[in-house]
C-alpha positions in Angstrom: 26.6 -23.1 34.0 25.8 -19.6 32.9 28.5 -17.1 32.2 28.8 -14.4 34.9 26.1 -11.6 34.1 29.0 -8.5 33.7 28.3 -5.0 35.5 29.7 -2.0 34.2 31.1 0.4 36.3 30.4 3.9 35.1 33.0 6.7 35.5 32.4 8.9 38.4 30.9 12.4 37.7 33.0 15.3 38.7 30.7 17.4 41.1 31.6 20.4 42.1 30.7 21.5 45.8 28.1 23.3 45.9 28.2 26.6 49.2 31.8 25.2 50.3 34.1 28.0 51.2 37.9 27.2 50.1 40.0 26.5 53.3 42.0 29.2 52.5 38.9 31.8 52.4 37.4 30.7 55.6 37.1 32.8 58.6 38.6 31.9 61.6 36.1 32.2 64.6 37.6 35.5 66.6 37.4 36.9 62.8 33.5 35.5 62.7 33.3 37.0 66.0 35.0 40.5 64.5 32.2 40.6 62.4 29.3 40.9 65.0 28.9 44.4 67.2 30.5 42.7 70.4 31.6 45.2 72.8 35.4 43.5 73.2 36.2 43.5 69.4 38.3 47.0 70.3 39.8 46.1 73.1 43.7 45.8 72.8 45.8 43.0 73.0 48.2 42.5 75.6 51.9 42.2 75.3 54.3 40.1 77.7 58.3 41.3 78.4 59.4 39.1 80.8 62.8 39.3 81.9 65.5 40.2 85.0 63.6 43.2 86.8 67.3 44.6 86.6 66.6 45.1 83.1 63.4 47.9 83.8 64.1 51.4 84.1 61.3 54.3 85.1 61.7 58.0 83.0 59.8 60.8 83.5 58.2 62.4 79.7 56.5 65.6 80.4 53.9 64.7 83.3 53.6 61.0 82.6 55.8 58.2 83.9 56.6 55.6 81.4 58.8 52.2 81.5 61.8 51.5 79.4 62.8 48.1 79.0 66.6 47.8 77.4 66.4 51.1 76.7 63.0 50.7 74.6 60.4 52.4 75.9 57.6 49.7 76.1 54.2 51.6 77.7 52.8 54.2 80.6 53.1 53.7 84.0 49.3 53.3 85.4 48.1 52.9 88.7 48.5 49.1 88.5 51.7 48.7 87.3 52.6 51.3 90.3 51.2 49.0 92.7 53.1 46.4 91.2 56.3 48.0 91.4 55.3 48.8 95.3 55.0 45.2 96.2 58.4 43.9 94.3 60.2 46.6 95.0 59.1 47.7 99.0 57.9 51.4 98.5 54.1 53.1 99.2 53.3 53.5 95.7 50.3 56.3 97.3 53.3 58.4 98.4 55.4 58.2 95.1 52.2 58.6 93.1 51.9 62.3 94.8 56.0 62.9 93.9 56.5 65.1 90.4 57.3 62.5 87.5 61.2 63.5 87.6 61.6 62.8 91.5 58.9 59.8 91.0 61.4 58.2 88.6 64.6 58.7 90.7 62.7 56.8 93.7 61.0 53.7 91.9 64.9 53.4 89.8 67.0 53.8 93.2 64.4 50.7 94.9 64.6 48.7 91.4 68.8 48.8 92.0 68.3 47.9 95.5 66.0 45.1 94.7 67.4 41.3 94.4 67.2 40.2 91.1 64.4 38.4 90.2 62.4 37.2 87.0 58.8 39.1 86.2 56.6 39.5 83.3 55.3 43.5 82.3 52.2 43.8 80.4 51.3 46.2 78.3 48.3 47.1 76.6 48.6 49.7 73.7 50.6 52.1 75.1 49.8 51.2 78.6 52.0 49.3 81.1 49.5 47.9 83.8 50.9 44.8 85.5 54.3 43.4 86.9 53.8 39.7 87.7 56.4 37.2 89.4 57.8 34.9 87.1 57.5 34.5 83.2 53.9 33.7 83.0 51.4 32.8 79.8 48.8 35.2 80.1 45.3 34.9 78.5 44.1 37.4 76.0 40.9 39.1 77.9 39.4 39.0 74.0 40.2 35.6 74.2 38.4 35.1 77.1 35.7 36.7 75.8 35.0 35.2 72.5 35.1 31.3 74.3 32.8 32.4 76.6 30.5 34.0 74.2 31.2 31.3 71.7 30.4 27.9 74.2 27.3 29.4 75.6 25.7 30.8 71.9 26.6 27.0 70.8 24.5 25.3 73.7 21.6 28.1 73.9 22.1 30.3 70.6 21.0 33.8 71.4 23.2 35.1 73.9 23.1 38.8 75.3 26.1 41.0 76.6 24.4 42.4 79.7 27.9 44.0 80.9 31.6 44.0 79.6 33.1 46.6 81.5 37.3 46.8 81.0 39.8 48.2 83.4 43.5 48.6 83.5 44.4 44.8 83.4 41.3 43.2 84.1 37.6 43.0 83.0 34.1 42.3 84.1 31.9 40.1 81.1 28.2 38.5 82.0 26.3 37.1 79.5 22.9 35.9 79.9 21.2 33.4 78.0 17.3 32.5 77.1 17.6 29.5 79.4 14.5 30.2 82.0 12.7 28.6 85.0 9.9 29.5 86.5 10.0 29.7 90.3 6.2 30.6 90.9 3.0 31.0 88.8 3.4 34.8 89.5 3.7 36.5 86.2 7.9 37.4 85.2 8.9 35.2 88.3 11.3 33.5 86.2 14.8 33.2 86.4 17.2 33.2 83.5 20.4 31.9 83.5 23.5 33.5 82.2 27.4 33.5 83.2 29.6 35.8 85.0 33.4 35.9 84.0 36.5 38.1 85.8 40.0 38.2 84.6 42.5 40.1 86.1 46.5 39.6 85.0 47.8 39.2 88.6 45.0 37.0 90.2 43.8 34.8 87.7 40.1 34.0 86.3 36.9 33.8 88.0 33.5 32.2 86.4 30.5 32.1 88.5 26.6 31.3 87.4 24.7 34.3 87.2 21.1 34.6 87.4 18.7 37.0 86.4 15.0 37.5 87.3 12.8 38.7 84.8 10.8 41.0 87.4 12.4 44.2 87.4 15.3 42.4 86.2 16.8 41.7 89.5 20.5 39.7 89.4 22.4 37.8 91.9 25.6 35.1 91.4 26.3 32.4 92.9 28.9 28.5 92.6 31.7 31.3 92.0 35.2 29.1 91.0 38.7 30.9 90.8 41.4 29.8 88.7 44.4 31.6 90.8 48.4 31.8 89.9 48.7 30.7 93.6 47.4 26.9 93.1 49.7 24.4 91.6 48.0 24.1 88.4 48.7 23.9 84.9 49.3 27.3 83.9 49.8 27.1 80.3 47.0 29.2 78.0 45.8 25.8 77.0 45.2 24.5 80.6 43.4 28.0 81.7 41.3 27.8 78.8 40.3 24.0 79.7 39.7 25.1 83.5 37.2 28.3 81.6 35.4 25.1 79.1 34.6 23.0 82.6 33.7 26.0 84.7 31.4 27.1 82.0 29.8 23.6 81.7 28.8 23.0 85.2 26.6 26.3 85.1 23.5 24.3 83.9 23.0 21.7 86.5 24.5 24.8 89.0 21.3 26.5 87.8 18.9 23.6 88.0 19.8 23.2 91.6 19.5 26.8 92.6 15.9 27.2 90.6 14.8 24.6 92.9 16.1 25.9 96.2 14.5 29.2 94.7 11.2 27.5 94.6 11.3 25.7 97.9 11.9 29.5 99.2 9.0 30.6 97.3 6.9 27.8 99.2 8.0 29.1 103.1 6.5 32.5 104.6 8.1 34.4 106.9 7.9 34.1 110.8 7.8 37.4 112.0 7.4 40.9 110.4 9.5 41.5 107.3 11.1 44.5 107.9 12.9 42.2 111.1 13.9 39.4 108.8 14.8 42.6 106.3 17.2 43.7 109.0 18.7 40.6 109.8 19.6 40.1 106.2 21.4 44.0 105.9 23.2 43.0 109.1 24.2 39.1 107.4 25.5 41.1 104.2 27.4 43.7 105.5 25.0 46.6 104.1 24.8 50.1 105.6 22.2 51.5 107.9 21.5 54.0 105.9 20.4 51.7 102.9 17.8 49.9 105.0 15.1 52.9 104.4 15.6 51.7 100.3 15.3 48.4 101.6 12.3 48.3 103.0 11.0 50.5 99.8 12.4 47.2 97.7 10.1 45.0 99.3 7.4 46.9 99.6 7.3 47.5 96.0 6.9 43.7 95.7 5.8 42.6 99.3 6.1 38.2 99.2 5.9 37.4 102.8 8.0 34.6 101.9 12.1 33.4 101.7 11.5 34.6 98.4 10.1 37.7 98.7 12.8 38.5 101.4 15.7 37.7 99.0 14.2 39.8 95.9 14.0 42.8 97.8 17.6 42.4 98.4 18.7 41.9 94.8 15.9 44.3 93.9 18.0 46.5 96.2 21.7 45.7 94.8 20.4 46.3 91.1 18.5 49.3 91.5 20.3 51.2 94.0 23.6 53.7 93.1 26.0 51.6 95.2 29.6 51.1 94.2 29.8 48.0 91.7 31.9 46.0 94.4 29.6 46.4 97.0 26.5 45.3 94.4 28.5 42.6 93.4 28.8 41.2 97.2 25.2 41.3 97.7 24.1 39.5 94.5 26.7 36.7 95.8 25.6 36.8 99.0 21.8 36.8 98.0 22.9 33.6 95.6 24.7 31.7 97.9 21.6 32.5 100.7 19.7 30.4 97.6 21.9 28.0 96.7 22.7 26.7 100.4 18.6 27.1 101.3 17.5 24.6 104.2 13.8 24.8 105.5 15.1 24.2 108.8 17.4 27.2 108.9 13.8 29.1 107.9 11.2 27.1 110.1 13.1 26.0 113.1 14.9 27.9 116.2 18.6 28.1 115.8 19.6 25.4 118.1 17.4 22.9 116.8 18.3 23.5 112.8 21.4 23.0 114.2 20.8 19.9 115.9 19.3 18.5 112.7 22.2 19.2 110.6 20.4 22.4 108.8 22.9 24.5 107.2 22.8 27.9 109.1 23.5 31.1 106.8 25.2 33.6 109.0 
């Protein structure tokens, strides 16, 4: 029998890796993010004292109010944290917020003293002290919020655009759009593009709703909103909020898909009646002034689509064009995605009675 044919086994090379970053040199991904001209890069971190509200003490400091917390002095008393300090504490924070800062500071101390004792959380940002929450609470970094947000859509859709990030004392407004589009007739820029909407606010939690803009005049409305709220039994840890904004975030798409086709079943049913009736009967639905109907009417008739559709754009038309307060825009974009999200021919093509008879689902 032969011998055995021998195979040498030649010493490995040493390679060196070739455009690998050593671990200690890497970025982390809010310092990637640091990098790029993102609106929330300067906004400040918050800071949580939690403690006995025994333990919080109010001085006046020339004509500002700010909050000591044994005997350091911790941030500013805002308009939020004096709200705050109203609802633990059982005073109208509009009347001690017309007092001078001395006699202001005698009044919140003397209903802090009177107060049971009871555990709350101050934040602070910079030098600001906006919130008082019950409890000792984990409380989620608004540029944290940000950057995931930012961060899970770029990774499903890559270019992502900041249409708004707007911050206020202890909350913020972010909506990011994204180059996922649907066309919802063969009229040209009648496509929708779908983005996200994200609120935070310390004392009532998160809120993440689809939002969706048209390319026409660039027309926006929101609708599936969820609400992660300090009042549910849920897990409350950073870790759990953050999971609850990964899921929200993930169910925009098919939210989207479902909505682009109610959108074009709209499109498909014309309006029984004149417009400027169905035109009022929306304003009334929505809650909208009188006195925006003549801009109203000029909405649609700068786009007239005797259709659902057409009917619905001149509302949103309305909410992003028109100077009304940011709350009351943001009600009629929800309202005017919810109207498309819940569509039913039968609410549009049938008498009342009889779409409810059917099982339609009636928008009131």
């Amino acid at each position: 029998m032969p011998a055995a044919k021998q195979t040498t086994i030649a010493p490995m090379e040493t390679i060196a890796p070739v455009g690998l970053v050593p671990f200690a040199a890497q970025l982390t991904e809010r310092e990637q993010l640091a990098q790029e001209s993102l609106p929330w890069n300067s906004w400040e971190e918050p800071a949580i004292h939690a403690g006995d509200l025994a333990l919080l003490r109010i001085e006046a400091t020339g004509d500002d109010l700010n909050v000591v917390v044994n005997g350091e002095a911790v941030g500013r008393v805002t308009a939020g944290l004096l709200d705050g300090l109203g609802v633990e504490c059982t005073f109208p924070d509009h009347f001690v917020a017309k007092l001078s800062p001395r006699l202001a500071a005698q009044v919140i101390n003397e209903r802090i003293d009177r107060t049971p004792p009871r555990l709350l959380s101050l934040v602070t940002e910079g030098d600001r002290a906006v919130r008082l929450l019950a409890g000792d609470r984990e409380v989620l970094s608004p540029l944290a919020v940000a950057d995931r947000a930012y961060s899970l859509l770029r990774d499903s859709y890559r270019n992502v655009e900041v249409e708004c990030a707007e911050r206020g004392e202890g909350e913020f407004l972010l909506r990011l759009l994204t180059q996922h589009e649907r066309p919802i007739t063969p009229k040209t820029g009648d496509i929708l593009t779908m983005g996200a909407q994200i609120e935070h606010n310390y004392r009532d939690g998160l809120k993440v709703c689809l939002y969706v803009r048209r390319l026409v005049c660039l027309n926006g409305m929101t609708a599936d909103s969820r609400t992660y709220s300090w009042k549910v039994k849920e897990d409350r840890s950073e870790s759990g909020q953050m999971r609850w904004l990964d899921h929200s975030l993930e169910e925009l798409p098919a939210t989207f898909e479902r909505l682009t086709e109610r959108a074009k079943l709209m499109a498909e049913t014309p309006v029984t009646g004149h417009p400027r009736t169905l035109l009022q009967q929306a304003a009334r639905s929505m809650g909208l002034s009188r006195r925006l109907l003549p801009e109203l009417f000029a909405a649609y008739d700068a786009e007239p689509e005797p259709t659902q559709w057409g009917i619905n754009n001149a509302v949103t038309r309305l909410a992003t064009h028109s100077p009304a307060a940011r709350n009351q825009r943001q009600a009629i974009w929800s309202s005017a995605g919810d109207w498309v999200d819940q569509f039913d021919i039968c609410t549009a093509t049938l008498p009342r009675s009889i779409a409810r008879s059917v099982g339609a689902n009636i928008i009131e």
